[in-house]
mmCIF file as Biopython writes it, N, C-alpha, C and O atoms, coordinates in Angstrom:
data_model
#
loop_
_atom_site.group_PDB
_atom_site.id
_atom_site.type_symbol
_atom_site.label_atom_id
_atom_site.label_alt_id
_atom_site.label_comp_id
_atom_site.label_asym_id
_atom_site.label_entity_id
_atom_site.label_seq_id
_atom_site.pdbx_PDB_ins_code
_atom_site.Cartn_x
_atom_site.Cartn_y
_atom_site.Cartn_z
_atom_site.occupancy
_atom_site.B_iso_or_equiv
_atom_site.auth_seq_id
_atom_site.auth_asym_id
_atom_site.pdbx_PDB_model_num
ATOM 1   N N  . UNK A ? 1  ? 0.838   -1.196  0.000  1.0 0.0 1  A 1 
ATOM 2   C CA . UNK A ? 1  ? 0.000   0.000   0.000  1.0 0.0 1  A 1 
ATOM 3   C C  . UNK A ? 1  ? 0.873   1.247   0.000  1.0 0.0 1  A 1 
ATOM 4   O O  . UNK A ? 1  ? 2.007   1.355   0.468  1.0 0.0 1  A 1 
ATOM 5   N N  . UNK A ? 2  ? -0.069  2.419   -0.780 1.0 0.0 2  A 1 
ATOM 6   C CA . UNK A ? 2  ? 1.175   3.550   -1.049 1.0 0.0 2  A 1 
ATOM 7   C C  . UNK A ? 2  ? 0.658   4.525   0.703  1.0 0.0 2  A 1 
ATOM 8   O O  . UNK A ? 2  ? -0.223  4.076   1.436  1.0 0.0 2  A 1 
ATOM 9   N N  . UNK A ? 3  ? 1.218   5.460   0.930  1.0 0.0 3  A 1 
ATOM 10  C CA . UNK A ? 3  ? 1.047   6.305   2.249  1.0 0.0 3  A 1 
ATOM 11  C C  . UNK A ? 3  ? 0.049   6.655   1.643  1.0 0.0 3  A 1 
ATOM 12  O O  . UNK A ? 3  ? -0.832  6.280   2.417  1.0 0.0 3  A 1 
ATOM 13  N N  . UNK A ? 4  ? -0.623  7.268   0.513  1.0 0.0 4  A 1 
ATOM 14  C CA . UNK A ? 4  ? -1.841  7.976   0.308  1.0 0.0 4  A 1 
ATOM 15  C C  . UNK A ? 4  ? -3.115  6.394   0.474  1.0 0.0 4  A 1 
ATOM 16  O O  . UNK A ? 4  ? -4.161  6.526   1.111  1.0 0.0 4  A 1 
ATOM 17  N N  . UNK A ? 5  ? -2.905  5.641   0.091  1.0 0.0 5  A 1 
ATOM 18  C CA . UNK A ? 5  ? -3.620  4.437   0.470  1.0 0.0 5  A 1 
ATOM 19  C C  . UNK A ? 5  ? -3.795  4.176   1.758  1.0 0.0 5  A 1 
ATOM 20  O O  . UNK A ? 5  ? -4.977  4.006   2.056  1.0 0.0 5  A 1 
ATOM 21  N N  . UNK A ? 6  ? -3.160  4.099   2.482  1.0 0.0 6  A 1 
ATOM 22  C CA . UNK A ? 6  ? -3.167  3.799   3.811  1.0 0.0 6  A 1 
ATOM 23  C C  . UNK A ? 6  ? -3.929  4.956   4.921  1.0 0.0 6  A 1 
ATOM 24  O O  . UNK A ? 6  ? -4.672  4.606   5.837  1.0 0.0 6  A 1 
ATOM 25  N N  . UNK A ? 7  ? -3.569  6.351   4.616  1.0 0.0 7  A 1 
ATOM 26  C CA . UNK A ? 7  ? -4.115  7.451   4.852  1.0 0.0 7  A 1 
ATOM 27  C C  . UNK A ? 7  ? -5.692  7.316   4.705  1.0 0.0 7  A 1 
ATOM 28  O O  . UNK A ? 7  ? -6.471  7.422   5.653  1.0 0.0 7  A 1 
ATOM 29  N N  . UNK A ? 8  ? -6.130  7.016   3.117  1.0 0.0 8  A 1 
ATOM 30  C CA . UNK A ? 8  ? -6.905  6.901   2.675  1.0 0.0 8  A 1 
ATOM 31  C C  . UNK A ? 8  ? -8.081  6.082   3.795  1.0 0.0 8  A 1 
ATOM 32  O O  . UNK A ? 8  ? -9.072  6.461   4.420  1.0 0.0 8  A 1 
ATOM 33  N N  . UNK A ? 9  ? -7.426  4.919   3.654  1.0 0.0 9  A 1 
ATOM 34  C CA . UNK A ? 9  ? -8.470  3.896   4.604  1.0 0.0 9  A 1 
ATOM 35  C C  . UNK A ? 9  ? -8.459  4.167   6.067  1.0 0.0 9  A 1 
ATOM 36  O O  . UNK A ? 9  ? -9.200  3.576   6.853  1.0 0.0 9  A 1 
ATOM 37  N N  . UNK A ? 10 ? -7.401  5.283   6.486  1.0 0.0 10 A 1 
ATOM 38  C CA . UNK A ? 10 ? -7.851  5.281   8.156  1.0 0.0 10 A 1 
ATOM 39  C C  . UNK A ? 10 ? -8.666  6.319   8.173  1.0 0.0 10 A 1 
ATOM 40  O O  . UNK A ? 10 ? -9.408  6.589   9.117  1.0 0.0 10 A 1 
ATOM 41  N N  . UNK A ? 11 ? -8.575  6.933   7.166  1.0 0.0 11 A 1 
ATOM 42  C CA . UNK A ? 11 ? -10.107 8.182   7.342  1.0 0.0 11 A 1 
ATOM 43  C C  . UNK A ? 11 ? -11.039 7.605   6.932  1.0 0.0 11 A 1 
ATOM 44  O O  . UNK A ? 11 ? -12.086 8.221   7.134  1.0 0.0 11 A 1 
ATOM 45  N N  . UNK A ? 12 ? -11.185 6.393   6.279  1.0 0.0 12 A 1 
ATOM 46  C CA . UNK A ? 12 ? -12.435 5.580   6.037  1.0 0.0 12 A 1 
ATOM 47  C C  . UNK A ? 12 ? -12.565 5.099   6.902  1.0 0.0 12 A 1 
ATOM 48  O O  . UNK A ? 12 ? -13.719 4.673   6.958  1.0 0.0 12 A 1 
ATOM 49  N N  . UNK A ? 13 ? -11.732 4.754   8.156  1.0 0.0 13 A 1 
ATOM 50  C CA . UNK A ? 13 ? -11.927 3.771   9.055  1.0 0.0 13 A 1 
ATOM 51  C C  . UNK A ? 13 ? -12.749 4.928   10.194 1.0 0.0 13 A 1 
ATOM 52  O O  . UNK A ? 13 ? -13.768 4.642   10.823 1.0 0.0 13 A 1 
ATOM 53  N N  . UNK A ? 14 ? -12.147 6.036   10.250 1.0 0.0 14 A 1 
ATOM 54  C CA . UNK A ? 14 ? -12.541 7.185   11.448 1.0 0.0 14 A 1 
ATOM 55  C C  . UNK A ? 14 ? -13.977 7.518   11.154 1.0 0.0 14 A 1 
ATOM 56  O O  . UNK A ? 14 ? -14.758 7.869   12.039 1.0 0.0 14 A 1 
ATOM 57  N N  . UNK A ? 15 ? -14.370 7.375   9.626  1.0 0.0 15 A 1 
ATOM 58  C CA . UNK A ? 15 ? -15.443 8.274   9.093  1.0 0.0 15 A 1 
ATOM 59  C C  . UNK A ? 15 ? -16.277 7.014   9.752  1.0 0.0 15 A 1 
ATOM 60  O O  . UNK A ? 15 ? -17.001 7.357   10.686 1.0 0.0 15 A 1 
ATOM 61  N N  . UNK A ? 16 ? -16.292 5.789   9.461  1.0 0.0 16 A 1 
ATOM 62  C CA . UNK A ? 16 ? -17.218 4.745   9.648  1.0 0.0 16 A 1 
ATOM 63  C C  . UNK A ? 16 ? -17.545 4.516   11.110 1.0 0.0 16 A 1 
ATOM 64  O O  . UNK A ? 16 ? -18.562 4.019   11.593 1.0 0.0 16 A 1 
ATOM 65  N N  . UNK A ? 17 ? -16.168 5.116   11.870 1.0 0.0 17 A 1 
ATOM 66  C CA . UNK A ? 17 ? -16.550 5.066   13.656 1.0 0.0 17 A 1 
ATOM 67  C C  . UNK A ? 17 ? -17.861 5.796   13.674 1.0 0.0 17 A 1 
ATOM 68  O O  . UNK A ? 17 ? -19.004 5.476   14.001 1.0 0.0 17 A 1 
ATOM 69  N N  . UNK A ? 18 ? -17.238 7.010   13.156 1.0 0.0 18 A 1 
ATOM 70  C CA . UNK A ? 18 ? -18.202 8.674   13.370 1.0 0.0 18 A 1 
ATOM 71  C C  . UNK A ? 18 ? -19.321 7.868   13.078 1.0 0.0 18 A 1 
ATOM 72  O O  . UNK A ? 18 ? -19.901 7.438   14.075 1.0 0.0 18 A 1 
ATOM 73  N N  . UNK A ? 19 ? -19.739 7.578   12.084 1.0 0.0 19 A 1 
ATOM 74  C CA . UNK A ? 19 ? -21.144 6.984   11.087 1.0 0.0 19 A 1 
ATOM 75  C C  . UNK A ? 19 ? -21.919 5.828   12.333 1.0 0.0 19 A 1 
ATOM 76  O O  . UNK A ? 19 ? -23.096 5.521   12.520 1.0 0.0 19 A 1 
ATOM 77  N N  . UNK A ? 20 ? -20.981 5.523   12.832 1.0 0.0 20 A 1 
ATOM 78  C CA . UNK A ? 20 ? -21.433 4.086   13.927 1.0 0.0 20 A 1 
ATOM 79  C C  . UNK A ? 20 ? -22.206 5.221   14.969 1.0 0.0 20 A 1 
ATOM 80  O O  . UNK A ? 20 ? -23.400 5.326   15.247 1.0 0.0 20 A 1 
ATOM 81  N N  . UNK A ? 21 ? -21.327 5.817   15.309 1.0 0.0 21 A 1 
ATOM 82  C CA . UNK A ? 21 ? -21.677 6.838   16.610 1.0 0.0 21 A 1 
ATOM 83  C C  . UNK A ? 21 ? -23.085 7.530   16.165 1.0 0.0 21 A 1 
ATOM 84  O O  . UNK A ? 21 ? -23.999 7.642   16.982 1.0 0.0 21 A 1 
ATOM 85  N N  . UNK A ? 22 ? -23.192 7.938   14.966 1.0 0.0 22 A 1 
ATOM 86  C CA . UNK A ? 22 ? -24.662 8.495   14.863 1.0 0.0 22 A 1 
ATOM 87  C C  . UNK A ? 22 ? -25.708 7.711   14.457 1.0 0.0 22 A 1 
ATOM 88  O O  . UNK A ? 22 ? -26.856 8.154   14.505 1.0 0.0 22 A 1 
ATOM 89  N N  . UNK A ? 23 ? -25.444 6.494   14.025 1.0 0.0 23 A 1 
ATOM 90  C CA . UNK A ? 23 ? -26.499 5.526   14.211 1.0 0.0 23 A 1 
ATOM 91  C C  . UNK A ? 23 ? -26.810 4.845   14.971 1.0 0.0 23 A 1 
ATOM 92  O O  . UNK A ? 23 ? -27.717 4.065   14.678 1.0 0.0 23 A 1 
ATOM 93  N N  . UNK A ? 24 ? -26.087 4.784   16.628 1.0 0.0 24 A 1 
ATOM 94  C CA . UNK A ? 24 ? -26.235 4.441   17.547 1.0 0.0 24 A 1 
ATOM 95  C C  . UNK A ? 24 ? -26.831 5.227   18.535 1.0 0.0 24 A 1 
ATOM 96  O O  . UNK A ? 24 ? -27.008 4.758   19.659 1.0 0.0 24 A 1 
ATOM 97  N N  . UNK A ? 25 ? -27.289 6.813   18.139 1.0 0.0 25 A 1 
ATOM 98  C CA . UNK A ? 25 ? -27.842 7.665   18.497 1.0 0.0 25 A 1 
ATOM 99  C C  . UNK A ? 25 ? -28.990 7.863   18.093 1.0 0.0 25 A 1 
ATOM 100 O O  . UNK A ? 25 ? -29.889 8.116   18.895 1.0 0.0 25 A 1 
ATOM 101 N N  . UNK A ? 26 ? -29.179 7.801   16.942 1.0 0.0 26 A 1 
ATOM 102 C CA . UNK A ? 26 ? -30.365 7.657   15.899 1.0 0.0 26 A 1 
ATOM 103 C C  . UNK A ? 26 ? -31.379 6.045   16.749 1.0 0.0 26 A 1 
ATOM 104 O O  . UNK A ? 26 ? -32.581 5.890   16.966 1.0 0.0 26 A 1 
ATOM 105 N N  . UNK A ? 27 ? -30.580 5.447   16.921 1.0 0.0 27 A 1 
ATOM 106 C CA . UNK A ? 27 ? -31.554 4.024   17.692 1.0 0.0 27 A 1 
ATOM 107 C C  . UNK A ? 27 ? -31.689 4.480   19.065 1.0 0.0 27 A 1 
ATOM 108 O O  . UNK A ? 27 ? -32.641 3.948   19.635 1.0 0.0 27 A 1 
ATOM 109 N N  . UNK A ? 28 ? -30.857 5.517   19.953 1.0 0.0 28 A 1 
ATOM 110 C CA . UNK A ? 28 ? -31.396 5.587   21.329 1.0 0.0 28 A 1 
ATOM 111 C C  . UNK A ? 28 ? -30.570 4.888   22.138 1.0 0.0 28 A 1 
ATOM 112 O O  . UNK A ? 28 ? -30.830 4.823   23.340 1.0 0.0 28 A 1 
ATOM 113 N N  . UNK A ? 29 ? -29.136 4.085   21.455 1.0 0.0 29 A 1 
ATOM 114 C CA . UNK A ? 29 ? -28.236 2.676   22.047 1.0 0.0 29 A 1 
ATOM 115 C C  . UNK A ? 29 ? -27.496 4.093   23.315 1.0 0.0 29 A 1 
ATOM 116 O O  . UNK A ? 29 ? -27.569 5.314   23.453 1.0 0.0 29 A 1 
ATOM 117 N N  . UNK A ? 30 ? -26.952 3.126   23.858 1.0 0.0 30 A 1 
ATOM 118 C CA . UNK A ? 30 ? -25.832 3.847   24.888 1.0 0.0 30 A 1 
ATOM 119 C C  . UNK A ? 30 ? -24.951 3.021   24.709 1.0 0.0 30 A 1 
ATOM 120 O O  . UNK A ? 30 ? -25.032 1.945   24.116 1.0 0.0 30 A 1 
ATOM 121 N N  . UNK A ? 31 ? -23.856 3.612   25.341 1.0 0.0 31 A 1 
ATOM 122 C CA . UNK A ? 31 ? -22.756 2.500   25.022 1.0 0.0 31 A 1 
ATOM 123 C C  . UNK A ? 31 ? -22.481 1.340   25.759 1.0 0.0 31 A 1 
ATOM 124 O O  . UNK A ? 31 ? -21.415 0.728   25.697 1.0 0.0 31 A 1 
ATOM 125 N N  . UNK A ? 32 ? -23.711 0.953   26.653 1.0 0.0 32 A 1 
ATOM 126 C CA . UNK A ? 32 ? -24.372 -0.059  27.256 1.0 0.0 32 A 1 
ATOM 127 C C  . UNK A ? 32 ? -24.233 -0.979  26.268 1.0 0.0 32 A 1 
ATOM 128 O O  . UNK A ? 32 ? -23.387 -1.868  26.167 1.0 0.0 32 A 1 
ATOM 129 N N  . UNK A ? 33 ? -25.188 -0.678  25.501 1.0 0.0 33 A 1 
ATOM 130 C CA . UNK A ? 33 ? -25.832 -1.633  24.741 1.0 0.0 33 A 1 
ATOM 131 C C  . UNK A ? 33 ? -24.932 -1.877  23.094 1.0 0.0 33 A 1 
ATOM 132 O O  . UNK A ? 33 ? -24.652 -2.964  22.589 1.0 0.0 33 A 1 
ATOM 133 N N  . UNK A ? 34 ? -24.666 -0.647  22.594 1.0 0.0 34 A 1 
ATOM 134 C CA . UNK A ? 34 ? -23.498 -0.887  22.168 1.0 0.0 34 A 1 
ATOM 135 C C  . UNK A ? 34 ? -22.103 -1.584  22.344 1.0 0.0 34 A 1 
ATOM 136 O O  . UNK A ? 34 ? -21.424 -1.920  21.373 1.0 0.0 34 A 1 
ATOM 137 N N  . UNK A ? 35 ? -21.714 -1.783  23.671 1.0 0.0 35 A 1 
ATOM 138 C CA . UNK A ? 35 ? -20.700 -2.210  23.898 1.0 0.0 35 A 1 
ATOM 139 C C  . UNK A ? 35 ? -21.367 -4.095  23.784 1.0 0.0 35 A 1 
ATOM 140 O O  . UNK A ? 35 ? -20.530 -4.876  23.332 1.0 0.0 35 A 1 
ATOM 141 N N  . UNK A ? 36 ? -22.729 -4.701  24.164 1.0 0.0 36 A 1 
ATOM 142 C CA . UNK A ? 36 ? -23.547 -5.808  24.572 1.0 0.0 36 A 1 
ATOM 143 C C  . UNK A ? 36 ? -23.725 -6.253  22.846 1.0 0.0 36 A 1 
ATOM 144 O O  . UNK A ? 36 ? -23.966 -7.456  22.738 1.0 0.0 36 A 1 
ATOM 145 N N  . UNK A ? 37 ? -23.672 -5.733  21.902 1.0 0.0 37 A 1 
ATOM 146 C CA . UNK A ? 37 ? -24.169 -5.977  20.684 1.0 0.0 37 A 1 
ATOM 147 C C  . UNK A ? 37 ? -22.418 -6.889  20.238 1.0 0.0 37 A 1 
ATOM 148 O O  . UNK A ? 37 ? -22.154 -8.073  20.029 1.0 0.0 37 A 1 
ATOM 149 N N  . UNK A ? 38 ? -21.519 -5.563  20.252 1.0 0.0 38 A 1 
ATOM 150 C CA . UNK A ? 38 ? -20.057 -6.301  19.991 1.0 0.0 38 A 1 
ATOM 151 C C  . UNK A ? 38 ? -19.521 -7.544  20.466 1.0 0.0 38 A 1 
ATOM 152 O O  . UNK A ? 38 ? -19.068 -8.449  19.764 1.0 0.0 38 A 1 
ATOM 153 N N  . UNK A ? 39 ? -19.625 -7.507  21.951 1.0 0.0 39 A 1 
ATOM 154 C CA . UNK A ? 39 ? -19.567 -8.741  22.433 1.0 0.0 39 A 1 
ATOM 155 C C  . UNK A ? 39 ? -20.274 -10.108 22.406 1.0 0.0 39 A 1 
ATOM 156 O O  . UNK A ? 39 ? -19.875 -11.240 22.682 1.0 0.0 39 A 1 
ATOM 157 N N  . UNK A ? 40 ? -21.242 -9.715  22.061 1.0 0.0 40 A 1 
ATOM 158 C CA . UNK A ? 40 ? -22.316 -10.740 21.426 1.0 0.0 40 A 1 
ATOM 159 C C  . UNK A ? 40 ? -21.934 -10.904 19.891 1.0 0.0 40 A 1 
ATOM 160 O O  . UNK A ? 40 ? -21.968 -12.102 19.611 1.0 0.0 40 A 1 
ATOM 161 N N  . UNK A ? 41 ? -21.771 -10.540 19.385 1.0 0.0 41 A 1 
ATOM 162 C CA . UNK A ? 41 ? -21.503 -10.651 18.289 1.0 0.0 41 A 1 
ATOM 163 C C  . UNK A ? 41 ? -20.257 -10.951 17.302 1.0 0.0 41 A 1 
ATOM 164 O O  . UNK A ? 41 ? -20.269 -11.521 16.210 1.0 0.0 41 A 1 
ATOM 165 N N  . UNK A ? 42 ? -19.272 -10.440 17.960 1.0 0.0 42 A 1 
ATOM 166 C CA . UNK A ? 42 ? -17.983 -10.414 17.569 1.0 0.0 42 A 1 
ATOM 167 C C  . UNK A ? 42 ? -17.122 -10.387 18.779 1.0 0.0 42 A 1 
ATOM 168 O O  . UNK A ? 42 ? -16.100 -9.704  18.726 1.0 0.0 42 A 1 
ATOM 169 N N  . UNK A ? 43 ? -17.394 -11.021 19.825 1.0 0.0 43 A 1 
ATOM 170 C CA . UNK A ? 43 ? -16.750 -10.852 21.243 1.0 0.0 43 A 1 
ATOM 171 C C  . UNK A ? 43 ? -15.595 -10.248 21.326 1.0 0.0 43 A 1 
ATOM 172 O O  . UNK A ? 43 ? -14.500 -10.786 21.489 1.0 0.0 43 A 1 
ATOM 173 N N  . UNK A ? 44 ? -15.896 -8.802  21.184 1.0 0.0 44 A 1 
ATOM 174 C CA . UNK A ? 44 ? -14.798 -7.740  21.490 1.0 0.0 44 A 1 
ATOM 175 C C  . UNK A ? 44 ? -15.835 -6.876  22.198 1.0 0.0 44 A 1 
ATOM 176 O O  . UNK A ? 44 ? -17.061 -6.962  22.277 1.0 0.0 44 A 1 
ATOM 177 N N  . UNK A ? 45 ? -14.755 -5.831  22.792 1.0 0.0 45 A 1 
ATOM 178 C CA . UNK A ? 45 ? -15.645 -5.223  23.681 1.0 0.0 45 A 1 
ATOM 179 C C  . UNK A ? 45 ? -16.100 -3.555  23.669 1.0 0.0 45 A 1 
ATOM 180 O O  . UNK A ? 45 ? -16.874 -2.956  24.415 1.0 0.0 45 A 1 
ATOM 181 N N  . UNK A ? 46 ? -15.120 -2.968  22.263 1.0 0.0 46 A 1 
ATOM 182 C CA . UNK A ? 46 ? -15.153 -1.661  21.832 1.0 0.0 46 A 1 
ATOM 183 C C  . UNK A ? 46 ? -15.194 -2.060  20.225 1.0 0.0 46 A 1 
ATOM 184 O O  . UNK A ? 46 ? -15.136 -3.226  19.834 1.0 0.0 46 A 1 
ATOM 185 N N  . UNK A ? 47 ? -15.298 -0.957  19.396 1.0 0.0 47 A 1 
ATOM 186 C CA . UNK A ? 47 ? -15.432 -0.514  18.255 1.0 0.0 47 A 1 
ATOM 187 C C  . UNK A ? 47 ? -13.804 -0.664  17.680 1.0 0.0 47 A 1 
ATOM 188 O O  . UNK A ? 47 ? -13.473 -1.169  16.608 1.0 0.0 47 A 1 
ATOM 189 N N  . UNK A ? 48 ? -12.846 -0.036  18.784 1.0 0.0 48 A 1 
ATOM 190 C CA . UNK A ? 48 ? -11.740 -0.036  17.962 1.0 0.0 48 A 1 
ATOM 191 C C  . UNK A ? 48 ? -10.943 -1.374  18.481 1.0 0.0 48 A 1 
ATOM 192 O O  . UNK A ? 48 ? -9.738  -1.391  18.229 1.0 0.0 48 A 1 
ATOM 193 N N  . UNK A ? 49 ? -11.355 -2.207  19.002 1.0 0.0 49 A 1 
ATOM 194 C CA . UNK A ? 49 ? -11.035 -3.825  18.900 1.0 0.0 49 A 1 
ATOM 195 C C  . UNK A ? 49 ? -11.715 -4.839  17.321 1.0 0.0 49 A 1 
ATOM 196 O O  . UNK A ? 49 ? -11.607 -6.063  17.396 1.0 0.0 49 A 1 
ATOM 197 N N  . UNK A ? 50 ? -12.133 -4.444  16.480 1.0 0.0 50 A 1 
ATOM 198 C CA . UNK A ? 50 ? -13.115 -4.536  15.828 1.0 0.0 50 A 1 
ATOM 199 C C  . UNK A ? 50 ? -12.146 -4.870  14.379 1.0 0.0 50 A 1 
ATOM 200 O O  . UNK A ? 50 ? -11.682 -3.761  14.110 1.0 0.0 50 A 1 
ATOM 201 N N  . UNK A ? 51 ? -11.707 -5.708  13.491 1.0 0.0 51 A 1 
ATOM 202 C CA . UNK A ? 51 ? -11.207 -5.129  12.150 1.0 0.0 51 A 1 
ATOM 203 C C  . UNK A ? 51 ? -11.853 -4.758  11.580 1.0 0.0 51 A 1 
ATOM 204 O O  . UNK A ? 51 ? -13.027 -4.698  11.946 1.0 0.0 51 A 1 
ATOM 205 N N  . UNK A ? 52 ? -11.237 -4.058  9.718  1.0 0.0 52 A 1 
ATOM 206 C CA . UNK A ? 52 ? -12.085 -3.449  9.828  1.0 0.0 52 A 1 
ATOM 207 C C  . UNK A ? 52 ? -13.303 -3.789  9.017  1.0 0.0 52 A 1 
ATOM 208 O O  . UNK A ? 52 ? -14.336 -3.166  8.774  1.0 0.0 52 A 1 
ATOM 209 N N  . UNK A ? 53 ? -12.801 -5.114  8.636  1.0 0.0 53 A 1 
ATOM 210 C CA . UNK A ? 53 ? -14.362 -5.789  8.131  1.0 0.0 53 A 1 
ATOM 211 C C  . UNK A ? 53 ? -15.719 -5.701  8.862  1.0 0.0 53 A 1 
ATOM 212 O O  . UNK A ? 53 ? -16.786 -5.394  8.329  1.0 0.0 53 A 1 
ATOM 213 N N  . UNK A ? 54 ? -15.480 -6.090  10.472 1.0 0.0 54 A 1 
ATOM 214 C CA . UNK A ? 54 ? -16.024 -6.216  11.217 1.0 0.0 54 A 1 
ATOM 215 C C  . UNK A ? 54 ? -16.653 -5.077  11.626 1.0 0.0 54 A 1 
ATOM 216 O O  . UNK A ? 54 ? -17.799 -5.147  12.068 1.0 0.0 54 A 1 
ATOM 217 N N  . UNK A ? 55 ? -15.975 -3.861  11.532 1.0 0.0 55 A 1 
ATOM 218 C CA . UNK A ? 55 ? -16.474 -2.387  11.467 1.0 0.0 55 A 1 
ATOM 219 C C  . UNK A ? 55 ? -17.886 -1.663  10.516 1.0 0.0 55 A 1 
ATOM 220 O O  . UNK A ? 55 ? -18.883 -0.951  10.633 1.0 0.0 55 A 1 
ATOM 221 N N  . UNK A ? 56 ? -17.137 -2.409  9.606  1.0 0.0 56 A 1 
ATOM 222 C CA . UNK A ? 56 ? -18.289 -1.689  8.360  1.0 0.0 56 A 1 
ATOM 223 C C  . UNK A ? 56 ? -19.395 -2.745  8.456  1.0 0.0 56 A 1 
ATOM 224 O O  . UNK A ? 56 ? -20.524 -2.305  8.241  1.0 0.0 56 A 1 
ATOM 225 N N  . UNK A ? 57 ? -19.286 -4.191  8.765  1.0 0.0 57 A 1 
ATOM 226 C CA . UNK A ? 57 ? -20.537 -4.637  9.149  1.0 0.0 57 A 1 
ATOM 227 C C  . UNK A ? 57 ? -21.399 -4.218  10.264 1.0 0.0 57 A 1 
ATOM 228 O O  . UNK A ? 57 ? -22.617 -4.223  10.082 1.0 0.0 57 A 1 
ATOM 229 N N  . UNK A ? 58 ? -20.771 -3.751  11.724 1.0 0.0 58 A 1 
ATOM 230 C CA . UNK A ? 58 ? -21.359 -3.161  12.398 1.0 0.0 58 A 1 
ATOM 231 C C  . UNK A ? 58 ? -22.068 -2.247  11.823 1.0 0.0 58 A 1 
ATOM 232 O O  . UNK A ? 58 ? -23.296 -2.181  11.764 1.0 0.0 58 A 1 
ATOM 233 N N  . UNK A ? 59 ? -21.106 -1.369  11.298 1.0 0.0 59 A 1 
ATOM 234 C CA . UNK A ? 59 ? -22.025 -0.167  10.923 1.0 0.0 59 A 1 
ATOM 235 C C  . UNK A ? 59 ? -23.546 -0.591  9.565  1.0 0.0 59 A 1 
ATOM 236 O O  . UNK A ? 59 ? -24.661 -0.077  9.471  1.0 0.0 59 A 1 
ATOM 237 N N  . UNK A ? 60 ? -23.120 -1.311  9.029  1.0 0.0 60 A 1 
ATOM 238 C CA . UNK A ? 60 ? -24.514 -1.759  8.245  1.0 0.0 60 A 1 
ATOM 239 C C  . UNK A ? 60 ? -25.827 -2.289  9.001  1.0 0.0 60 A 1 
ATOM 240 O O  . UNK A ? 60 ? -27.039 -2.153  8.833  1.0 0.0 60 A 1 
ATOM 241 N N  . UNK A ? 61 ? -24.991 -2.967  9.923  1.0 0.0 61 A 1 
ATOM 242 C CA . UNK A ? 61 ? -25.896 -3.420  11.096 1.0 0.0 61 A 1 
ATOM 243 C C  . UNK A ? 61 ? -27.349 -2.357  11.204 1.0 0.0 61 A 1 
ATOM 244 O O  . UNK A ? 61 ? -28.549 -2.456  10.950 1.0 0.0 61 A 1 
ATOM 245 N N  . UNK A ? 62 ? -26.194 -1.088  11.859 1.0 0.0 62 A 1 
ATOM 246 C CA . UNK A ? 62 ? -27.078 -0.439  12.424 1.0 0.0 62 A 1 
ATOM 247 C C  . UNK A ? 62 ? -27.797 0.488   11.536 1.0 0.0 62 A 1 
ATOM 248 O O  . UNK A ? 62 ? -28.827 1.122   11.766 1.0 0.0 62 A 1 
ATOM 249 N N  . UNK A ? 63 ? -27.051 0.450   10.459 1.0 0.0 63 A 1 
ATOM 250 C CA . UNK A ? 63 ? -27.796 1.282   9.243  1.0 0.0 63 A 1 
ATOM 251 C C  . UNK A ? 63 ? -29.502 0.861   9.139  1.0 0.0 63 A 1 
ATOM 252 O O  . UNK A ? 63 ? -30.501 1.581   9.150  1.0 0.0 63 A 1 
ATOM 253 N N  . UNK A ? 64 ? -29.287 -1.098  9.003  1.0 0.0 64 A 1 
ATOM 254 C CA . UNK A ? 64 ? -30.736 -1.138  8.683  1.0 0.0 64 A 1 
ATOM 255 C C  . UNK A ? 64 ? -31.609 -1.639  9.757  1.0 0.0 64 A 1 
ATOM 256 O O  . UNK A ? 64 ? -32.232 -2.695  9.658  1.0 0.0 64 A 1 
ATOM 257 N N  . UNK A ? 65 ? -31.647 -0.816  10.852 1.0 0.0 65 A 1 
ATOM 258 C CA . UNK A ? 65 ? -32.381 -1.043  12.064 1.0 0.0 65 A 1 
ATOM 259 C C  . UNK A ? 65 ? -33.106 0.010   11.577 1.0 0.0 65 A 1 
ATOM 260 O O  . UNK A ? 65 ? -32.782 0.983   10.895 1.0 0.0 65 A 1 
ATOM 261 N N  . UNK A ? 66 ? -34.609 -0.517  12.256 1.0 0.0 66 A 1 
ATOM 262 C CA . UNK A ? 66 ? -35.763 0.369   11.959 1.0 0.0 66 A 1 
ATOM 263 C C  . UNK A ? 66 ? -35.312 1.892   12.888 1.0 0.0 66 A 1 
ATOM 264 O O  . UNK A ? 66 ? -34.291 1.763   13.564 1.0 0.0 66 A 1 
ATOM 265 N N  . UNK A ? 67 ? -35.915 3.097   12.938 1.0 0.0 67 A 1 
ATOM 266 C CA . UNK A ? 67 ? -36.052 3.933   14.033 1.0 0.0 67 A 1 
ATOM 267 C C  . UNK A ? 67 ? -37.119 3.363   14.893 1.0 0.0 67 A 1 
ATOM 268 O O  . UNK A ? 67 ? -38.255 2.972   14.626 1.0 0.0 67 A 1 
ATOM 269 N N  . UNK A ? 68 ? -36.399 3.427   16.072 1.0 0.0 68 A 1 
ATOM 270 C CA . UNK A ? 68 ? -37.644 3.381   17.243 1.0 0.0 68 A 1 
ATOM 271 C C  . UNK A ? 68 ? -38.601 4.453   16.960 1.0 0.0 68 A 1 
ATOM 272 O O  . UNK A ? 68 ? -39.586 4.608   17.682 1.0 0.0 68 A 1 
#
């Protein structure tokens, strides 16, 4: 990977945190329950334990949750 590649994907990686964080707001989660979804799911216990496959599925996750 070139430095602009690598650059590239950790601001994809930061943007997709951010994106997690407001769809976890958008559902009403705390980081209760956020933290209960990861571990259940991918038994880690934060977002940035997460690769980053595992990231952008989270975040789809929560993309297609209804709004409460």
């Amino acid at each position: 990977q070139t430095d602009v590649e690598t650059e590239f994907n950790n601001v994809n990686l930061v943007d997709a945190i951010a994106k997690t964080s407001v769809e976890m707001h958008r559902l009403g989660w705390d980081t209760h329950q956020g933290r209960q979804h990861l571990q259940t799911t991918y038994n880690k216990r934060s977002r940035g334990e997460l690769t980053d496959e595992e990231l952008l599925d989270f975040l789809q996750f929560l993309e297609k949750q209804p709004n409460p």
